[in-house]
C-alpha positions as CSV (number, residue, x, y, z in Angstrom):
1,X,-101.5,-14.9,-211.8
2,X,-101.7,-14.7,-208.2
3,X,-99.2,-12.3,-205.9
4,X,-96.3,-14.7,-205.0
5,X,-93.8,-13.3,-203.3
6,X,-91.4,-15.8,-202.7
7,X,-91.4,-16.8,-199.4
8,X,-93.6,-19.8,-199.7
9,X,-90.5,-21.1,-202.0
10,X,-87.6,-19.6,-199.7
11,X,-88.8,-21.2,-196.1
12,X,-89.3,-24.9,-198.2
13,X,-85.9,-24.3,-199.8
14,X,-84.6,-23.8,-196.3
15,X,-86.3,-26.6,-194.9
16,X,-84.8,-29.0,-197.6
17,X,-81.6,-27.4,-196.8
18,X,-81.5,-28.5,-193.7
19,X,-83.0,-31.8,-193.8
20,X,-80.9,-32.7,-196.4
21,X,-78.0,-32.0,-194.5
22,X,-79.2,-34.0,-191.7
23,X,-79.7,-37.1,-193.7
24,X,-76.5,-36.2,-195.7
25,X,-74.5,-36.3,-192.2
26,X,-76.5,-39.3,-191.0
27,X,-75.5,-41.0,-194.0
28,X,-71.9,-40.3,-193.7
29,X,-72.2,-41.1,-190.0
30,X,-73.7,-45.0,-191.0
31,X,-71.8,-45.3,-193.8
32,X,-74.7,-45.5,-195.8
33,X,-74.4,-44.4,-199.6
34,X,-77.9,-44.3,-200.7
35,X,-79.1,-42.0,-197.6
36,X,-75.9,-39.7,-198.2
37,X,-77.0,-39.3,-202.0
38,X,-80.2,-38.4,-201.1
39,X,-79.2,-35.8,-198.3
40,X,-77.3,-33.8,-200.9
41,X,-80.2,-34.1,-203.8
42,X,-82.0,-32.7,-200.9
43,X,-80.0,-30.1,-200.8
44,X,-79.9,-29.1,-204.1
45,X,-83.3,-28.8,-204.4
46,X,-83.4,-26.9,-201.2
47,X,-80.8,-24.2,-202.7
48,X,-83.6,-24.4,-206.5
49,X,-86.3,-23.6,-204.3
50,X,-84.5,-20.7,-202.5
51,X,-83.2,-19.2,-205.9
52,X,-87.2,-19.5,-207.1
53,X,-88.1,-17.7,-204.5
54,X,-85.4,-15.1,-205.0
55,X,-86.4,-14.6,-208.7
56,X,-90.2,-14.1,-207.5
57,X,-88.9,-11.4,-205.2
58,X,-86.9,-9.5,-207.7
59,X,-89.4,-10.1,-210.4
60,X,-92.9,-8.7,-207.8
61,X,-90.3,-5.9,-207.4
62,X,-89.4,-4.7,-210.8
63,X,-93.6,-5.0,-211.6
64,X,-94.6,-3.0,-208.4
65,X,-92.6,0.3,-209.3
């Protein structure tokens, strides 16, 4: 298994974040459903990918003691 240590997974997680959000506030902007829905499944898997991360962190940190 290769050293991870969760950043790779944090800085997409963040970057999903906060496109999501854009397209979540276009979409409410426009009125349009579909690009709303898909702005805030975005964002969830923005928020996965953050808690990934997270769990690598904690997990490279308990094994490196």
């Amino acid at each position: 298994m290769d050293k991870d240590n969760g950043m790779k997974d944090k800085a997409k997680g963040i970057k999903d974040k906060v496109v999501g959000e854009a397209k979540d506030s276009y979409g409410d902007a426009t009125n349009d459903h579909s690009k709303q829905a898909e702005g805030k499944a975005q964002k969830a898997k923005g928020e996965v990918e953050k808690k990934v991360g997270k769990a690598k962190d904690e997990f490279n940190d308990k094994n490196n003691k």
